[in-house]
C-alpha positions in Angstrom: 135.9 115.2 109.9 132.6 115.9 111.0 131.1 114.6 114.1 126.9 114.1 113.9 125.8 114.3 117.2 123.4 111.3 118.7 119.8 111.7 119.7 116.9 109.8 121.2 113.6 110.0 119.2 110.4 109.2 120.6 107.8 109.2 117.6 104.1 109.2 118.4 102.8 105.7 119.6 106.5 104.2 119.9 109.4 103.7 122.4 112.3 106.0 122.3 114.9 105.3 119.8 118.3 106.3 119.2 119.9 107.4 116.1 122.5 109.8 114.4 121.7 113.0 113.0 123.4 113.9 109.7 121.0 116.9 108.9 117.8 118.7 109.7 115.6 120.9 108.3 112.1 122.4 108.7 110.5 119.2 107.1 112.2 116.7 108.9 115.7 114.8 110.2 118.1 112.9 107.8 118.9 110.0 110.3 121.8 107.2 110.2 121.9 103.8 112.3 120.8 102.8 115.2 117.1 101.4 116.6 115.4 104.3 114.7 117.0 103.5 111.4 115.9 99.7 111.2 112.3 101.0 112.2 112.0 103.1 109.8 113.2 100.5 107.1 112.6 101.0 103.8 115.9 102.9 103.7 116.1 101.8 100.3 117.6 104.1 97.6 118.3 103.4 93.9 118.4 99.1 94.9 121.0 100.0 97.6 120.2 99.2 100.9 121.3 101.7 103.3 120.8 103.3 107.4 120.2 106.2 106.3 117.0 107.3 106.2 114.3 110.9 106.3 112.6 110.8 109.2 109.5 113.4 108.6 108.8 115.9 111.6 105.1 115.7 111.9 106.3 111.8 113.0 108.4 113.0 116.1 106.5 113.8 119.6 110.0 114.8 120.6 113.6 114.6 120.7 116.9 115.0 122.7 120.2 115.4 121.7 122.7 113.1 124.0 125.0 113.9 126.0 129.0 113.0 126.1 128.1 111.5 129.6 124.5 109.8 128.6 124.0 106.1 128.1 122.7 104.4 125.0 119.0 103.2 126.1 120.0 100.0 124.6 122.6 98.2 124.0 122.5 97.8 119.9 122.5 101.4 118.9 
């Protein structure tokens, strides 16, 4: 079973955001869930609604990977 490890996004002009990484690569993040996830939106593939989304890289300032001990910045991630 794999574990994706939990990150907090802050993209250019926007609050920090939390969100699960599935996979990365030079071009950009493939993202599941959380804040981030819903907005992003149109995560809309083939007519099926889904959280998973690519997040681009030239749309993140930064990111962190969390912690074991860290808190969720909010409470609906």
């Amino acid at each position: 079973m794999n574990v994706y490890p939990r990150a907090v996004f802050k993209l250019f002009n926007q609050a920090p955001m939390n969100s699960t990484i599935l996979s990365r690569n030079p071009g950009g993040f493939w993202i599941q869930g959380g804040k981030l996830a819903n907005f992003l939106g149109g995560c809309d593939y083939s007519g099926v609604q889904v959280d998973v989304c690519f997040l681009a890289s030239d749309k993140v300032e930064w990111y962190k990977l969390a912690t074991q001990n860290s808190k969720s910045i909010d409470n609906n991630t």
